[in-house]
C-alpha positions as CSV (number, residue, x, y, z in Angstrom):
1,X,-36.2,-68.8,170.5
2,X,-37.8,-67.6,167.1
3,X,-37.1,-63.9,166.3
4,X,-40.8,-61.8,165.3
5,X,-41.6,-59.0,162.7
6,X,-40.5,-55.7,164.2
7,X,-43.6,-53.2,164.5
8,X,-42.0,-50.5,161.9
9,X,-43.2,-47.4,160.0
10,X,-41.8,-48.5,156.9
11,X,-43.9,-49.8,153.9
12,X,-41.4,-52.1,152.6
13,X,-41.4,-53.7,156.4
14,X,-45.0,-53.7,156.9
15,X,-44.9,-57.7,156.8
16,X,-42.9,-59.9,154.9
17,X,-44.6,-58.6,151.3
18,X,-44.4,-55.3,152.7
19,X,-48.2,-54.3,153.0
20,X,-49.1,-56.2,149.8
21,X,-51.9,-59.0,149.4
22,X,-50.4,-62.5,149.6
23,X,-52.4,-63.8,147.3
24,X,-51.0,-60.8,145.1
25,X,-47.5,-61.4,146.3
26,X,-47.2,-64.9,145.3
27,X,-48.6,-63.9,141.6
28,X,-45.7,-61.6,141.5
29,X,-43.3,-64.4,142.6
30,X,-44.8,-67.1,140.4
31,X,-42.3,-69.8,140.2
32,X,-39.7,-68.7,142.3
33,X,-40.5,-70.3,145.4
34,X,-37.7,-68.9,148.1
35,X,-39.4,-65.4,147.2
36,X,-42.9,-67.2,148.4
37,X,-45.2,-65.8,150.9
38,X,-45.0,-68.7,153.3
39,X,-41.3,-68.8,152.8
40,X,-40.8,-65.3,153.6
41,X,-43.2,-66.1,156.6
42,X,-41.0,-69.0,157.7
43,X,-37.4,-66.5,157.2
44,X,-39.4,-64.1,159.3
45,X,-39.0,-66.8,162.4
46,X,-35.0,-65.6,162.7
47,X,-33.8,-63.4,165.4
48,X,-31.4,-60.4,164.2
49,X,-33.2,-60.0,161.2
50,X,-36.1,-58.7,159.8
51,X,-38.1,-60.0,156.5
52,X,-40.0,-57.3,154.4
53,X,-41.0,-57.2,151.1
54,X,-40.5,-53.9,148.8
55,X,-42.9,-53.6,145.9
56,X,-43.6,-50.5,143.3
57,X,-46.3,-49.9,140.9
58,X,-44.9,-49.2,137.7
59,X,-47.6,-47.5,135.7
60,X,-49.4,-48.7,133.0
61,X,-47.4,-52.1,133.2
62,X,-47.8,-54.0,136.4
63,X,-45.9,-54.1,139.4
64,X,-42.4,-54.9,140.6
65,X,-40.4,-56.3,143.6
66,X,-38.3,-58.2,145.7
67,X,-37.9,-59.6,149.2
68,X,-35.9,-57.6,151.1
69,X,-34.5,-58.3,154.7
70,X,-32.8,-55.8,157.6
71,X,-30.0,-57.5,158.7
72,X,-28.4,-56.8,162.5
73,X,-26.6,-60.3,162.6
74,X,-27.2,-63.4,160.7
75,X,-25.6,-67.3,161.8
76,X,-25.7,-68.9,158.5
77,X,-21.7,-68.4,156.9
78,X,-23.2,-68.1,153.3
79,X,-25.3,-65.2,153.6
80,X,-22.3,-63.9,156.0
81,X,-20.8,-60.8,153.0
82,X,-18.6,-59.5,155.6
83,X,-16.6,-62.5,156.1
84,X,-16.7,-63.7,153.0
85,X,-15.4,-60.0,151.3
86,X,-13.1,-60.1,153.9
87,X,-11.9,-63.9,153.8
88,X,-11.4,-62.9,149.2
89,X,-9.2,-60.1,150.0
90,X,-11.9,-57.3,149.3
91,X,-13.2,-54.3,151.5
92,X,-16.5,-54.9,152.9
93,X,-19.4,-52.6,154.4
94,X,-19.8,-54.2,157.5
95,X,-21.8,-56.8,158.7
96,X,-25.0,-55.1,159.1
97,X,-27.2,-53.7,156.2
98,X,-30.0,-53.8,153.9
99,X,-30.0,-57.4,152.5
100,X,-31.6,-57.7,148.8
101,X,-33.3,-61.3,148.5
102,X,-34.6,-63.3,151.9
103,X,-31.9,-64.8,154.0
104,X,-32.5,-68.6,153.5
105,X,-32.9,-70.6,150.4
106,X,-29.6,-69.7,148.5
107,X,-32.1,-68.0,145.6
108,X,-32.8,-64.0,145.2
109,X,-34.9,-62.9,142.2
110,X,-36.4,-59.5,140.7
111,X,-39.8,-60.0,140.8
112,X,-42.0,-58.6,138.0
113,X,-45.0,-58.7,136.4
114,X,-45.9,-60.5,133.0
115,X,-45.1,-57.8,130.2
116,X,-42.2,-56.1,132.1
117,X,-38.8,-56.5,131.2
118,X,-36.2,-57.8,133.5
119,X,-34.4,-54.3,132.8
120,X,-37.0,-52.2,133.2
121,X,-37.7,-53.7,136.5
122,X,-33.3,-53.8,137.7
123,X,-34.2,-50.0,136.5
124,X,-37.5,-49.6,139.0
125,X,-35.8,-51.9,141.8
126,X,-32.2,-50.2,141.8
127,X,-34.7,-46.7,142.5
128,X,-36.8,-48.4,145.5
129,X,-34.2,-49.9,147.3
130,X,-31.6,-46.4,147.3
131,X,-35.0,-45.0,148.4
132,X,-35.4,-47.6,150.9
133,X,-31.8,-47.6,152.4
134,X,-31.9,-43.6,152.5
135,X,-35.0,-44.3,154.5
136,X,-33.5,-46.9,156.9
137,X,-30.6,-44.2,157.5
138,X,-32.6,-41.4,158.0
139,X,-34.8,-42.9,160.8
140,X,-32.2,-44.5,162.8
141,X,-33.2,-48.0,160.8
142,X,-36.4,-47.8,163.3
143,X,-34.4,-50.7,165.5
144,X,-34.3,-52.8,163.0
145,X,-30.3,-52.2,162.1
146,X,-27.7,-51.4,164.7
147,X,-26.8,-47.4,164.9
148,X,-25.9,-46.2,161.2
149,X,-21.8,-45.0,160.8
150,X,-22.8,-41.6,159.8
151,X,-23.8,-42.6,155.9
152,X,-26.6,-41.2,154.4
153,X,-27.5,-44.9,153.0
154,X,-26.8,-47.9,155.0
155,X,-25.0,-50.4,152.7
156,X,-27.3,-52.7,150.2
157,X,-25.9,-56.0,149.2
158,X,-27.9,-58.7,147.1
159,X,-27.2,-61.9,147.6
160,X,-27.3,-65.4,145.5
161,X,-28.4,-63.2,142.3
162,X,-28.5,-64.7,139.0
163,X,-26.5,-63.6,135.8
164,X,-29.4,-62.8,134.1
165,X,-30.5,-60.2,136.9
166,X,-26.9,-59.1,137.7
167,X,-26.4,-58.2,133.9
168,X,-29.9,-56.3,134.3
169,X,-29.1,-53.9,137.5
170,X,-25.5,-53.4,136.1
171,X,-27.8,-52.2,132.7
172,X,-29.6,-50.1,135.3
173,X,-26.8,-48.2,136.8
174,X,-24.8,-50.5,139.6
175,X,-21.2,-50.1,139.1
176,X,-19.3,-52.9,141.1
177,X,-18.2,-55.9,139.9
178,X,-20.6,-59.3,141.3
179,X,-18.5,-61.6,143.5
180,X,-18.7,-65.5,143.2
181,X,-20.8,-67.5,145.7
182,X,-21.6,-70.6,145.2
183,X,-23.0,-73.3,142.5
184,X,-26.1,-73.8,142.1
185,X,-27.2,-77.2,140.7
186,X,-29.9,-77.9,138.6
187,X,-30.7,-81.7,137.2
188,X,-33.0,-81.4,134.4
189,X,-35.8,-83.9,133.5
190,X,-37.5,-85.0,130.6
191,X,-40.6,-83.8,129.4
192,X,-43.6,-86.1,130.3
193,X,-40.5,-88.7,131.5
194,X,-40.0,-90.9,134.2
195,X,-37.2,-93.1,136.0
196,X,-36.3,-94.6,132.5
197,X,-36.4,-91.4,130.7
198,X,-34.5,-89.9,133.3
199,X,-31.4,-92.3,133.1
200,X,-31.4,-92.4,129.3
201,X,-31.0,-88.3,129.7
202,X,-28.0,-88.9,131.4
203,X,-24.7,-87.6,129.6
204,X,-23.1,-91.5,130.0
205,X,-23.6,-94.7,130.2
206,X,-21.7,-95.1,133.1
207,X,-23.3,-92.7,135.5
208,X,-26.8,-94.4,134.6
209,X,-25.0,-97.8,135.9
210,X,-24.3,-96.5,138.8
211,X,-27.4,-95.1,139.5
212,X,-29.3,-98.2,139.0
213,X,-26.8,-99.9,141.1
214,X,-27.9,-97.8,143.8
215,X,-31.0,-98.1,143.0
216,X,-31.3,-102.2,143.0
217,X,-29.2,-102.5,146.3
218,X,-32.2,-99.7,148.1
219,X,-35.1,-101.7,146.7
220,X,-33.1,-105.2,148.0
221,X,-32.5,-103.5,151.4
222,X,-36.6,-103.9,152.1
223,X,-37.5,-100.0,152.9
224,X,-40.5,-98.5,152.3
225,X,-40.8,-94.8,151.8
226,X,-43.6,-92.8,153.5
227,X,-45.1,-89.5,151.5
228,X,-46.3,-87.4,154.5
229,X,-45.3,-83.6,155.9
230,X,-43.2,-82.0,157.8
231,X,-45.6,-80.9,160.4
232,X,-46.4,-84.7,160.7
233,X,-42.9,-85.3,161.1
234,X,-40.9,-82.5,162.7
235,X,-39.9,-84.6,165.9
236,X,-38.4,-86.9,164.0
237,X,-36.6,-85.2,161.1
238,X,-34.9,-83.2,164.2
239,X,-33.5,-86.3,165.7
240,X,-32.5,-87.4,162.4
241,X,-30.9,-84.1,161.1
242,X,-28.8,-83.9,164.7
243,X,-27.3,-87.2,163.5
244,X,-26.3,-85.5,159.7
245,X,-25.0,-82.7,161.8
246,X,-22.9,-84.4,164.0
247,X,-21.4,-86.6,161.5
248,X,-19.8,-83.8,159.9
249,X,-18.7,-82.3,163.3
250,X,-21.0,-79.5,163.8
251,X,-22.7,-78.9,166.6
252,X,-26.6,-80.5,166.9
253,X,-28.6,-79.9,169.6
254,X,-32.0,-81.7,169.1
255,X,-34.6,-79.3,170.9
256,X,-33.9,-76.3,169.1
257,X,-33.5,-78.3,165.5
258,X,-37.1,-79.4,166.5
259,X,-37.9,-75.7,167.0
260,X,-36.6,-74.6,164.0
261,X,-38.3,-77.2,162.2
262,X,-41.6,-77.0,163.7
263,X,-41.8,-72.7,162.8
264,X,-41.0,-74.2,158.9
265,X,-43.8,-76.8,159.2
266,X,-46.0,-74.2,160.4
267,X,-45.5,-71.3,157.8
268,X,-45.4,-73.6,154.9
269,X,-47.8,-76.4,155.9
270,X,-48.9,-78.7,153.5
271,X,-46.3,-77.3,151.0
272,X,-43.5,-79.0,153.2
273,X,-43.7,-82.6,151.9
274,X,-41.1,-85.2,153.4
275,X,-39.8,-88.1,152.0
276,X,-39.4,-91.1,155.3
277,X,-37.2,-94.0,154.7
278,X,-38.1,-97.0,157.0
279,X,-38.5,-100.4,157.4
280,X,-42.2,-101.4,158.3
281,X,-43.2,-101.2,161.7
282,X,-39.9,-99.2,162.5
283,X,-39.0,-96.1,163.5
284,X,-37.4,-93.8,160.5
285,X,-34.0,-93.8,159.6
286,X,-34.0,-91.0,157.0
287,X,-35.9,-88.0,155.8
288,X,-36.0,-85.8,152.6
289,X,-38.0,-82.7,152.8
290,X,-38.8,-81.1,149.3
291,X,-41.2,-78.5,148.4
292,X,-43.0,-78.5,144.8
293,X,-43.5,-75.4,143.0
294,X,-43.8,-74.0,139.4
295,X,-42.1,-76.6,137.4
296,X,-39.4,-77.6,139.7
297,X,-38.9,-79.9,143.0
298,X,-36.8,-78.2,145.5
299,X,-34.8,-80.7,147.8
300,X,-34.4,-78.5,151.1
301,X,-32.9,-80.5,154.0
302,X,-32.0,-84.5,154.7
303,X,-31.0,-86.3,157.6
304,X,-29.6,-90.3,158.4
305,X,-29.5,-92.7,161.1
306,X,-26.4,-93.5,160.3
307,X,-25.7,-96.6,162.3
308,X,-29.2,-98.4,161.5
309,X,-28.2,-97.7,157.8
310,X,-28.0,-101.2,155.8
311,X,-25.4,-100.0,153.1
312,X,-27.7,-99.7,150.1
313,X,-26.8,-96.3,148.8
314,X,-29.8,-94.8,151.3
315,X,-28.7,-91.3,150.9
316,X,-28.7,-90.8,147.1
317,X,-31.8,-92.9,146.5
318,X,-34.2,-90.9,149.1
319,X,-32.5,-87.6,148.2
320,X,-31.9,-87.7,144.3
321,X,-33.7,-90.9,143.1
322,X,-37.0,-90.5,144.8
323,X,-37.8,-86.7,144.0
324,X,-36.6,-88.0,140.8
325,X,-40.1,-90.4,140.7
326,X,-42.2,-87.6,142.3
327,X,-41.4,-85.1,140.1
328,X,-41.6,-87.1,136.8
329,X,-45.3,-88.3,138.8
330,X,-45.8,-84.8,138.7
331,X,-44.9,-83.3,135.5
332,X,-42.1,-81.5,136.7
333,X,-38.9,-80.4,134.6
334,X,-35.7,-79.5,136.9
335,X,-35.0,-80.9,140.2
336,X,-33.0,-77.7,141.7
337,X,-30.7,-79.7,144.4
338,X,-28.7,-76.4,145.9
339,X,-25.3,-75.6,146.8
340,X,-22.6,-77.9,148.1
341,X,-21.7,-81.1,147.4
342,X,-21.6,-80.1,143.5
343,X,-19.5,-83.5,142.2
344,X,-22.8,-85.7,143.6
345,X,-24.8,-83.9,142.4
346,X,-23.1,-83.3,138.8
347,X,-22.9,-87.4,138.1
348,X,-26.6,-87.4,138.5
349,X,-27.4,-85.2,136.0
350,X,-26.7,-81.4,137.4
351,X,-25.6,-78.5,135.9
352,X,-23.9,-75.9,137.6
353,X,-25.4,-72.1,137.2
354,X,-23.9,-69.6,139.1
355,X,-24.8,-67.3,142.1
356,X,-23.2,-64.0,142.6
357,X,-23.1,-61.2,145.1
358,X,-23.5,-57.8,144.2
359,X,-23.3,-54.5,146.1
360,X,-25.9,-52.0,145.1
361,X,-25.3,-49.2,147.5
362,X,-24.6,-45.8,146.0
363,X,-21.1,-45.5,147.6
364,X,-20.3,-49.1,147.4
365,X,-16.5,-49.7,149.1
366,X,-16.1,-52.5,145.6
367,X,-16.2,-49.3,143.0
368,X,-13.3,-49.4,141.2
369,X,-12.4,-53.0,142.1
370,X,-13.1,-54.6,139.3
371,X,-9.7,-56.2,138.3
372,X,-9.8,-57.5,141.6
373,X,-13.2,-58.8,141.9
374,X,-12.7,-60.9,138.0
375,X,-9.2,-62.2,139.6
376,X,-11.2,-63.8,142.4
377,X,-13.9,-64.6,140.7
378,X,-11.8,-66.7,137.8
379,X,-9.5,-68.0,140.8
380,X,-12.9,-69.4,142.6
381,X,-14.2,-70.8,139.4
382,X,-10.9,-72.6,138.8
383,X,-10.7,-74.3,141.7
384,X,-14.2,-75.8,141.4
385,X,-12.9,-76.9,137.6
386,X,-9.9,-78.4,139.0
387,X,-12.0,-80.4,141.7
388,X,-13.4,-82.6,139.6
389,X,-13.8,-83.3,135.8
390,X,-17.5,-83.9,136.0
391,X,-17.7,-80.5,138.0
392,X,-16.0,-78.5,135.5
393,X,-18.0,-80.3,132.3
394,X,-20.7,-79.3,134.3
395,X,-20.4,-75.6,134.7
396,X,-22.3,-73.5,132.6
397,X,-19.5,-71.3,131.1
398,X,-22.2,-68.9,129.5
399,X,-22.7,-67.8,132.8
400,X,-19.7,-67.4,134.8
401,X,-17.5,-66.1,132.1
402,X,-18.9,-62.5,131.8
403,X,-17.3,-61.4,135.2
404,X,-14.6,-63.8,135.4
């Protein structure tokens, strides 16, 4: 069952933009899609959570904000701080709290408006969201958090923050030290380029023969692919994400995948655009869903029937090579492929940025951690360098290496 927006006297939780016009919202996010309306309205579907939206005028200037989400209990392991302080060696908060960013889409931003600086608004933020955790405290979190440990702020932790904005609310007055997520991979495209320009951007030879080995043995194999929506398509991308999910041993049941699927195709309607893979006049045995926005593709989810699979390198071609077409048709720049699965991604063309957790409450339990924090943080990045050569070519050093 989907979870529904709790009925709460706080502003920042009077919907998921927190009281503001959508229209108004989605200016404020402007490129950033995983702060957009609709995908705030498709996080708000969860049970054990609660999407909001806190936004301040800053006067003279503009406006400010950032999706913000209460969080009793949350399933997905990445957005998990407690464990993952707690499986680093470091003291945690608890799991419960005042999450900074939504709670899907790997991707938290400070929101401001054209003229404002990304400091001033860490500066603005950093005020609103004490505020707002004082608040949550104060009123017993209004049922949206479970009953407070006698603090006079419930803990704050963003999540999946860039450098740029980490190196802003630190400016501002945060005093812990970020801890290492994940990578986050980003496969830039040519201006005004295509499939051609693409592969001649590549950083060698021998990654763009591979690719177009792929791509010869798919366009042999006698698929078409079929530009439609999710909402068209929801039944069937749930059978054929169960089969993904079951090949790598996790548990798939098809009913609530279809659920889960159909409350995305619904909040984001058109915007959720799938990629089918078939062969006329059968049913599909792939899916790709992407969403365009700003200047970039976002590949979101993709799933494979794997034993009606004819060998022809299926899964890159729908999930890399064929966004790859629709963006250049497009006039997009940056494919942004996610987290996981970094060395795939890295010989097609990615680089690897990083995302960071940082704990913004007042009494943070990681103040005076620091040492500890860089150790883990330069022990996690050297494990991902030692993984791979492509993955450690790939990582942009420039931003890892302040708090490593």
């Amino acid at each position: 069952m989907s979870g529904v927006q709790v009925d709460v006297q706080l502003p920042a939780f009077a919907g998921v933009t927190g009281g503001m016009d959508p229209a108004r919202w989605d200016e404020l996010a402007a490129n950033r899609f995983y702060s957009s309306v609709n995908w705030l309205r498709f996080c708000a579907g969860d049970r054990g959570i609660t999407t909001g939206g806190l936004h301040l005028a800053v006067p003279g200037a503009g406006t400010v904000g950032v999706p913000v989400t209460a969080v009793r209990s949350i399933g997905n392991p990445f957005y998990q701080w407690d464990r993952i302080l707690g499986e680093a060696g470091l003291p945690s908060p608890g799991p419960s709290g005042l999450l900074v960013g939504a709670h899907r889409g790997y991707q938290t931003s400070l929101l401001a408006s054209p003229g404002i600086s990304r400091e001033q608004a860490a500066k603005e933020l950093l005020g609103g969201l004490e505020d707002l955790a004082g608040e949550l405290s104060a009123t017993g979190a209004e049922g949206l958090l479970p009953p407070g440990d006698g603090r006079d702020r419930v803990p704050t932790i963003a999540m999946f923050l860039s450098t740029q904005d980490v190196v802003a609310l630190r400016a501002a007055g945060v005093r812990t030290m970020p801890v290492a997520l994940q990578p986050d991979a980003w496969i830039p495209l040519p201006a005004g380029g295509g499939w051609e320009e693409y592969l001649s951007s590549l950083p060698s030879s021998r990654r763009a023969g591979m690719i177009r080995r792929d791509r010869r043995a798919f366009l042999r194999a006698g698929y078409e692919v079929v530009h439609t929506t999710l909402g068209e398509c929801y039944l069937q991308a749930a059978g054929l994400l169960a089969c993904t999910e079951r090949r790598y041993g996790h548990d798939a049941d098809v009913e609530d995948l279809a659920e889960s699927i159909r409350i995305q195709a619904d909040a984001l309607g058109a915007e959720a655009r799938v990629l089918l893979l078939r062969r006329p006049g059968e049913d599909p045995v792939g899916y790709c869903l992407y969403y365009m926005w700003g200047d970039t593709v976002y590949l979101r989810a993709a799933g494979f029937d794997y034993d009606r699979l004819a060998g022809a390198a299926e899964y890159f071609n729908l999930v890399y090579y064929e966004p790859v077409v629709v963006a250049g048709e497009n006039g997009k720049r940056w494919l942004h492929a996610g987290i996981e699965a970094a060395e795939a991604k890295v010989l097609r063309g990615a680089e690897l940025r990083p995302m960071w957790m940082l704990d913004l409450s007042r009494d943070s339990v990681l103040e005076g951690r620091d040492d500890d924090v860089r150790a883990y943080n330069a022990a996690t990045v050297a494990r991902w360098s030692e993984s791979s050569p492509a993955v450690a070519k790939a990582l942009v050093r420039d931003l890892w290496d302040p708090f490593c």
